[in-house]
SETI-630463 format. One record per residue: x, y, z of N, C-alpha, C in turn; residue in three letters. Coordinates in steps of 0.1 Angstrom, whole numbers, padded with zeros to 4 digits, always signed. Example, Ala and Ser with C-alpha at 12.3 -4.5 7.8 and 13.67 -1.06 7.14 Angstrom:
+0132-0057+0078+0123-0045+0078+0132-0033+0078ALA+0128-0022+0071+0137-0011+0071+0129+0000+0079SER
//
This chain:
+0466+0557-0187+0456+0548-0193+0447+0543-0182UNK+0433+0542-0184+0423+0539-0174+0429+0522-0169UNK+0418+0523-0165+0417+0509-0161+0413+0495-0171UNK+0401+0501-0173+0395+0495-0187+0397+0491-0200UNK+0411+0506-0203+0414+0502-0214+0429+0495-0207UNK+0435+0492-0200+0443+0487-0199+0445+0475-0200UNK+0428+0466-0194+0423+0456-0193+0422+0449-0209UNK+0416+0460-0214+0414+0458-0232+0427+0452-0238UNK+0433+0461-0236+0445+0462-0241+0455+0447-0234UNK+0457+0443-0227+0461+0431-0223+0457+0422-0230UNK+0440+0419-0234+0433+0408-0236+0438+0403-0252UNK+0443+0419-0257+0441+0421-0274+0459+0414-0272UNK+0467+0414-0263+0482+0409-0266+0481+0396-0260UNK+0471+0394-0252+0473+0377-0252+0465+0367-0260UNK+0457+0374-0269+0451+0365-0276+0464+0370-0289UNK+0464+0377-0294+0480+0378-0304+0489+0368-0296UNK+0490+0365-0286+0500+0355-0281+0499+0343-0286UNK+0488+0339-0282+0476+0328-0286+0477+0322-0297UNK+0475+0332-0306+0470+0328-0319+0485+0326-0329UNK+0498+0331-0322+0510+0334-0327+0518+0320-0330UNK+0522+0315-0343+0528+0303-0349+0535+0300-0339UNK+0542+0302-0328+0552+0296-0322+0544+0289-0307UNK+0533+0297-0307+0524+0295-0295+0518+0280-0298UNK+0510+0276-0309+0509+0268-0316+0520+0256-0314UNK+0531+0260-0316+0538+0247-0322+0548+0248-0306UNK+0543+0250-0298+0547+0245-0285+0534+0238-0279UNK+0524+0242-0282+0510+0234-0277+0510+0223-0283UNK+0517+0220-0296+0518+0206-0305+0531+0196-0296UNK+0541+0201-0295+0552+0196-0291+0550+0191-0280UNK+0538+0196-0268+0534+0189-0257+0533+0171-0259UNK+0522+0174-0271+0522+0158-0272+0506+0157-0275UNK+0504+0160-0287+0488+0160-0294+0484+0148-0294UNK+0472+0139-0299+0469+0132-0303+0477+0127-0321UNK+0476+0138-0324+0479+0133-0340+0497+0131-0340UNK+0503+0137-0327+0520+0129-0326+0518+0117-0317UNK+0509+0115-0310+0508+0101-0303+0504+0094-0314UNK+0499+0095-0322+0496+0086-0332+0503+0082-0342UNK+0512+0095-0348+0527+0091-0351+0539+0083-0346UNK+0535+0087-0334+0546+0079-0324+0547+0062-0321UNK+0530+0061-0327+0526+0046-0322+0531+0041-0339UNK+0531+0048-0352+0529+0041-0363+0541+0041-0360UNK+0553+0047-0355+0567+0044-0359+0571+0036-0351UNK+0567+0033-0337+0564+0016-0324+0564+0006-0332UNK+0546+0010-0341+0545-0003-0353+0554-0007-0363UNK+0563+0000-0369+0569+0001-0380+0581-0005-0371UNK+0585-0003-0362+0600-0009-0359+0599-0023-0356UNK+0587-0024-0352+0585-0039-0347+0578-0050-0355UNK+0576-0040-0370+0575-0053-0378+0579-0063-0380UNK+0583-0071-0389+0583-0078-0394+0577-0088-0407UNK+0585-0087-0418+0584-0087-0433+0582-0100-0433UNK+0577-0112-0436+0579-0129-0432+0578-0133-0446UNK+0580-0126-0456+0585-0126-0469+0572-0126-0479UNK+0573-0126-0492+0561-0125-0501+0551-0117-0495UNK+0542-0118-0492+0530-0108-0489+0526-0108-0473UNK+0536-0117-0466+0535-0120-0454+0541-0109-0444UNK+0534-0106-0435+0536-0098-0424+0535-0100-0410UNK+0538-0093-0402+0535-0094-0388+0537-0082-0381UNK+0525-0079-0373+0526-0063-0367+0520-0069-0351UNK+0527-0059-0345+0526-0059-0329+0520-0042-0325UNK+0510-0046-0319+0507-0033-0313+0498-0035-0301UNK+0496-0027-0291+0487-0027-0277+0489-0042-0274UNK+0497-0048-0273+0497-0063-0268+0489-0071-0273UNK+0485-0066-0288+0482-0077-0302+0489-0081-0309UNK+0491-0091-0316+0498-0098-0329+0487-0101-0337UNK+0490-0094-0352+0482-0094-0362+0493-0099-0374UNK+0489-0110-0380+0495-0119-0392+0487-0116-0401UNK+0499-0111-0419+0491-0112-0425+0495-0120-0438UNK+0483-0131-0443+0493-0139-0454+0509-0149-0450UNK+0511-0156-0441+0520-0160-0440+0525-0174-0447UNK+0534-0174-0456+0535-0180-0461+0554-0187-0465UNK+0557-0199-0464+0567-0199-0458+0577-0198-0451UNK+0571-0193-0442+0577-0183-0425+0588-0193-0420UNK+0593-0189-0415+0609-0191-0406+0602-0188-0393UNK+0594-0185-0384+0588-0182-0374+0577-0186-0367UNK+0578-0184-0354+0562-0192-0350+0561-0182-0339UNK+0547-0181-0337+0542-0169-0324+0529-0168-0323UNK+0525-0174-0311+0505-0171-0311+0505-0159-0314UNK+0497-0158-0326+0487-0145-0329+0477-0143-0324UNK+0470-0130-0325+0455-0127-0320+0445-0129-0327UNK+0450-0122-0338+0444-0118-0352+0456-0123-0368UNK+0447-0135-0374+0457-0139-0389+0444-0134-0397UNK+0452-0127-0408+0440-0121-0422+0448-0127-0433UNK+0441-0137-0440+0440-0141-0453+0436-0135-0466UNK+0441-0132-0470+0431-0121-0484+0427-0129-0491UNK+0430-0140-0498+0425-0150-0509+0426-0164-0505UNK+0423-0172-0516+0426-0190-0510+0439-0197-0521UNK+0445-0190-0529+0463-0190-0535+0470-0194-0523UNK+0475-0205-0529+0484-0213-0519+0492-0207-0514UNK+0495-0193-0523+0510-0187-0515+0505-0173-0505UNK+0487-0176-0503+0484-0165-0494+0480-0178-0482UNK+0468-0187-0486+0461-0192-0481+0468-0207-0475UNK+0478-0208-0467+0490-0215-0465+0484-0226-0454UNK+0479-0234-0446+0478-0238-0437+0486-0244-0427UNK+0496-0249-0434+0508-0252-0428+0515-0242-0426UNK+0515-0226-0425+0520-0218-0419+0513-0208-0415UNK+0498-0205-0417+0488-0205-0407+0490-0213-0394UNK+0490-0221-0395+0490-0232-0380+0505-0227-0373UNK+0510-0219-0381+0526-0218-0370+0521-0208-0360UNK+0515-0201-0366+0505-0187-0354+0495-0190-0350UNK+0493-0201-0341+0478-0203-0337+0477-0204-0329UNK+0470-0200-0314+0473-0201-0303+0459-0204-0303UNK+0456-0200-0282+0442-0212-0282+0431-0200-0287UNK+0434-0188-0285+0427-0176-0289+0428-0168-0299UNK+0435-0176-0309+0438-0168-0325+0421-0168-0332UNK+0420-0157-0336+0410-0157-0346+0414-0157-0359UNK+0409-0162-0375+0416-0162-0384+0405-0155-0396UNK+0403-0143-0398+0397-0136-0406+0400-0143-0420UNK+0394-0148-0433+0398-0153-0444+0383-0149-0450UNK+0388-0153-0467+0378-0150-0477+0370-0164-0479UNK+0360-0169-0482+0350-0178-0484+0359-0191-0487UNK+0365-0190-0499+0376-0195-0507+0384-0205-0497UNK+0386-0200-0487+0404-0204-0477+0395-0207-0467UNK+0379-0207-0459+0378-0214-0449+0381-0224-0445UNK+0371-0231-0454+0374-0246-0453+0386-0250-0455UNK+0400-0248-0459+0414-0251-0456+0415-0254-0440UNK+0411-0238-0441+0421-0239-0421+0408-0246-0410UNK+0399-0249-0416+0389-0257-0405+0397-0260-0391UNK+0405-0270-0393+0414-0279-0387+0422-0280-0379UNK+0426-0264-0380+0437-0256-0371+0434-0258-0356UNK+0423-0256-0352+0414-0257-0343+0418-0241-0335UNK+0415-0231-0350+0414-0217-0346+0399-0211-0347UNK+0395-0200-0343+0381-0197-0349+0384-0186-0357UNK+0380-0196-0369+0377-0186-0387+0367-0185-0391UNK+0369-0174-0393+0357-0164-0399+0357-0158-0415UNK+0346-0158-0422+0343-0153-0438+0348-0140-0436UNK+0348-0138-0444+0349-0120-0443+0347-0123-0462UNK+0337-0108-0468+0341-0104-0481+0343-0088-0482UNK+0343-0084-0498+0348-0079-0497+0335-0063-0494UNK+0339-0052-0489+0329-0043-0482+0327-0048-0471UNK+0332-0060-0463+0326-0062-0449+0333-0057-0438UNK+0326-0053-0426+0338-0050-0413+0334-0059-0405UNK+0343-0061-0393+0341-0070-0383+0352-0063-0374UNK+0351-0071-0360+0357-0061-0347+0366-0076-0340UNK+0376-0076-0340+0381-0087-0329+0388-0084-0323UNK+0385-0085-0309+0398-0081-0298+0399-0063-0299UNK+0387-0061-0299+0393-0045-0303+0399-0041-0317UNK+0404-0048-0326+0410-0050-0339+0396-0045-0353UNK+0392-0033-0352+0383-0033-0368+0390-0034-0380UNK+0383-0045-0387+0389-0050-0398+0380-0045-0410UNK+0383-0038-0424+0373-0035-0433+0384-0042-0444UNK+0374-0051-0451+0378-0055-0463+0380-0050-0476UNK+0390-0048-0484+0389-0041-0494+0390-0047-0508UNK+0383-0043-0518+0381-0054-0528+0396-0057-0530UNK+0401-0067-0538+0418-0070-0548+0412-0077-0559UNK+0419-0071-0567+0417-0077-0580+0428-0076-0592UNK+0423-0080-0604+0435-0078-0613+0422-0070-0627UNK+0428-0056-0634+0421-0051-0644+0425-0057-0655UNK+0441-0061-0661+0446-0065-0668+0452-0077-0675UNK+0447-0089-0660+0453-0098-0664+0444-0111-0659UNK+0440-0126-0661+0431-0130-0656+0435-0134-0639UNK+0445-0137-0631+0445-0146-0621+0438-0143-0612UNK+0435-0129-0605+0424-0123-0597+0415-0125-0598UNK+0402-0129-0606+0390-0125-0611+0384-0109-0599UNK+0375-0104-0602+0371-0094-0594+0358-0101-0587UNK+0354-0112-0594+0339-0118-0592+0344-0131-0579UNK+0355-0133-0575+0361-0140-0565+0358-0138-0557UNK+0358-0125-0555+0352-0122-0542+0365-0119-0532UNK+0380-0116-0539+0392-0116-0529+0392-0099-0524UNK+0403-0100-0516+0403-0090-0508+0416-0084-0503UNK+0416-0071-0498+0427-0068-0493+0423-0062-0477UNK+0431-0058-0464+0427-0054-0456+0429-0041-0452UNK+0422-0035-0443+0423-0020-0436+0423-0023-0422UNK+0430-0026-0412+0430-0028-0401+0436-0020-0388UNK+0432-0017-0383+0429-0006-0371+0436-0013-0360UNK+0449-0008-0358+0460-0016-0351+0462-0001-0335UNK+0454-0003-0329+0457+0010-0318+0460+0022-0323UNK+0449+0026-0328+0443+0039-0337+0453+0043-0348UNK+0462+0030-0350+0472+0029-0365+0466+0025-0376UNK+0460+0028-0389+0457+0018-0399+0466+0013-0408UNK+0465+0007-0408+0478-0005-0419+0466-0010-0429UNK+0469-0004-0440+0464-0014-0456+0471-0023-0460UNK+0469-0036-0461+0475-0044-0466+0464-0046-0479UNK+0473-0046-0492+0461-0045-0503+0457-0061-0509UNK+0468-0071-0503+0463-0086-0512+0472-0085-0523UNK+0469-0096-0529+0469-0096-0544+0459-0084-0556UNK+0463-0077-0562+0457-0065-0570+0466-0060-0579UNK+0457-0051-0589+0463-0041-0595+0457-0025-0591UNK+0462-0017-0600+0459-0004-0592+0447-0003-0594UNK+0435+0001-0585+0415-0004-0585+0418+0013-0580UNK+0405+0015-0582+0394+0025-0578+0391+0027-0568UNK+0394+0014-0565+0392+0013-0545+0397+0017-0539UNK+0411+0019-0542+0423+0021-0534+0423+0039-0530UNK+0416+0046-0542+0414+0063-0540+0406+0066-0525UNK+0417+0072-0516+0412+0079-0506+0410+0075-0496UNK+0416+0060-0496+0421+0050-0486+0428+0057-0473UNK+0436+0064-0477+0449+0072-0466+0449+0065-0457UNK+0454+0054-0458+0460+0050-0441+0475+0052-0439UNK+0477+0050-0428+0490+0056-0419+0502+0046-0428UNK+0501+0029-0433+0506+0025-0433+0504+0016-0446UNK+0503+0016-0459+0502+0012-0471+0511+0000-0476UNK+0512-0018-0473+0515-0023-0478+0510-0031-0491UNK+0518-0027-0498+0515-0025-0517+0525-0036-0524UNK+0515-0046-0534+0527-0053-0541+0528-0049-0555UNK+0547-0050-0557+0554-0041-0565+0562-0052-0577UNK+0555-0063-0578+0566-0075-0584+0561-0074-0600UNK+0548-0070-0602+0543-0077-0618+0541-0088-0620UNK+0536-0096-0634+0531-0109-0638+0517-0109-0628UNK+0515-0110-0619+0505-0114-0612+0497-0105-0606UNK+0504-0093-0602+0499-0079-0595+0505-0072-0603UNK+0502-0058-0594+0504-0042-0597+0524-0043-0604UNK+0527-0038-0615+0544-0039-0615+0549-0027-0603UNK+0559-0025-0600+0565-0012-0593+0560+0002-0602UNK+0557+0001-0612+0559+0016-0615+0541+0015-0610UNK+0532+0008-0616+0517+0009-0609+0515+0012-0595UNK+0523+0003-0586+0524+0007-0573+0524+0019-0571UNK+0533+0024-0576+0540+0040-0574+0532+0049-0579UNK+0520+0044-0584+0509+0054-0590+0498+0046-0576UNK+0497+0035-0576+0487+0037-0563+0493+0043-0552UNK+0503+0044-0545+0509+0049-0536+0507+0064-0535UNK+0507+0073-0550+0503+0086-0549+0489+0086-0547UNK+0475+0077-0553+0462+0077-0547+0459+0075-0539UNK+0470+0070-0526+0462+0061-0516+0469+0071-0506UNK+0480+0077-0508+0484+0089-0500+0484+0084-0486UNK+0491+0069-0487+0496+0070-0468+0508+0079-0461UNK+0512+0078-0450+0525+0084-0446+0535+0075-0453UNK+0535+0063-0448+0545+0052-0454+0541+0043-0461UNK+0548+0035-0475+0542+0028-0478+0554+0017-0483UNK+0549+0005-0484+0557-0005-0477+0555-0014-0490UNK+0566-0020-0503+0567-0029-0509+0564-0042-0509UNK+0558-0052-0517+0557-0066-0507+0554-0072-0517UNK+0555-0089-0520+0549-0094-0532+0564-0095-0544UNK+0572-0097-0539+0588-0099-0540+0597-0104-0536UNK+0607-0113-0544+0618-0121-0536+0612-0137-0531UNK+0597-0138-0538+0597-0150-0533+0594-0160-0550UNK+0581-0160-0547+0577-0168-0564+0579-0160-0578UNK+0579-0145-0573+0578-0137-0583+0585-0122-0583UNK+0591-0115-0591+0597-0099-0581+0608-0103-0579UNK+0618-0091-0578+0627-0089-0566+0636-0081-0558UNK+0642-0078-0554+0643-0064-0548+0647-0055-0554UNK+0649-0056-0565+0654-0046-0575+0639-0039-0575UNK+0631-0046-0573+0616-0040-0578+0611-0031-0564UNK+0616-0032-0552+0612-0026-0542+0624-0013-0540UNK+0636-0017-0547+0642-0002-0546+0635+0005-0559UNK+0633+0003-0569+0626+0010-0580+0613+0019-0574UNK+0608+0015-0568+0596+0018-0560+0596+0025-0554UNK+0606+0023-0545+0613+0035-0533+0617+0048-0540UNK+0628+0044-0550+0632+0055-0553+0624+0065-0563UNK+0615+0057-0565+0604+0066-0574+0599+0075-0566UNK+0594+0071-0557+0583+0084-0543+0594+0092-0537UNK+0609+0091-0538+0612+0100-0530+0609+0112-0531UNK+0601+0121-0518+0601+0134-0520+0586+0132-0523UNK+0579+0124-0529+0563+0123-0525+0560+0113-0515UNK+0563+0102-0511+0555+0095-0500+0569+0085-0493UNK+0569+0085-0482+0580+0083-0475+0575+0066-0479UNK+0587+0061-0479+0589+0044-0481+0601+0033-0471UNK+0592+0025-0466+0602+0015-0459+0605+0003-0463UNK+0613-0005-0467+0616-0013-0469+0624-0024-0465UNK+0617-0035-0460+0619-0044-0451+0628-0057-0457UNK+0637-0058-0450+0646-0073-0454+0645-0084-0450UNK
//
């Protein structure tokens, strides 16, 4: 064989190398972007924290992000608290003020400002379609509402959140039922309430959880005023095998 075609002939087996499924999934195994990103939602996920009803707490890049807290057992300057509505059992100020530090910012709907005035945090409007940036934190609001029943109105102006936790997004949907809004959402991290009377029941959940198509998606809105865990294994066990589910105690 010449020279030339030998040269040929090399180029044609290392790009077949190249291009060869196992070549691939050793270039992935290094450590892509889209497994650092996995790796950070499952950091997020271990280090939550459920603070009951619709209440949350997530830690990421040396942030603390509260959401909804509402008769909490806990206290911890946050960076970032998101309010969805002004309902006593979202819009709490006596457990808002347990997370307040001298640098908390407190994202809320029109409704819940004037509550937390007092805290002596800096709160901010937010509606719904709006984004804002804190601390590095983009926040996009997403409508909540109720189709079925009156306590939401849609004309409220309440909300749910999309928040950008070190290139993690976590949905927290608010108070709602299953909206139009919710289609094509896909975040990494989908907390959905699953209780009925007031929001989405579990089986609706389980039909936004197939529209909203996160990796995990997370029950909430149970075991306190309304719901109860029977409603969050119902939930779980519905998706198994379509959308992985965690469920927090």
């Amino acid at each position: 064989m010449n020279t030339r075609r030998f040269g040929l002939a090399c180029g044609v087996l290392a790009l077949a190398v190249f291009l060869a499924p196992g070549a691939w999934a050793w270039a992935d195994s290094t450590g892509t972007p889209g497994q650092e990103r996995n790796a950070a939602m499952e950091e997020i996920l271990d280090q939550a924290q459920w603070l009951g009803h619709d209440g949350f707490l997530f830690r990421a890049g040396g942030k603390v992000v509260v959401f909804d807290p509402f008769r909490v057992k806990t206290s911890e300057p946050a960076d970032l608290i998101l309010i969805s509505h002004g309902h006593h059992d979202h819009c709490s100020p006596e457990d808002v003020a347990k997370f307040v530090g001298k640098d908390t910012v407190v994202v809320a709907t029109a409704d819940c400002t004037a509550k937390l005035a007092g805290l002596g945090a800096d709160v901010r409007p937010i509606a719904p379609g709006e984004s804002l940036t804190v601390g590095g934190i983009a926040v996009k609001a997403i409508p909540a509402y109720n189709t079925d029943k009156a306590f939401h109105p849609r004309a409220n102006g309440w909300v749910g959140f999309v928040a950008d936790l070190g290139g993690v997004s976590v949905y927290h949907a608010g108070d709602t039922d299953l909206i139009p809004e919710m289609d094509g959402l896909a975040p990494d991290i989908a907390l959905l309430p699953v209780s009925g009377t007031y929001v989405m029941t579990w089986e609706q959940a389980v039909e936004a959880a197939r529209r909203i198509q996160p990796k995990v998606a997370v029950p909430m809105h149970y075991g306190g005023i309304v719901g109860t865990g029977k409603d969050a294994e119902n939930f779980e066990k519905a998706l198994r095998g379509e959308v992985r589910v965690r469920v927090y105690k």
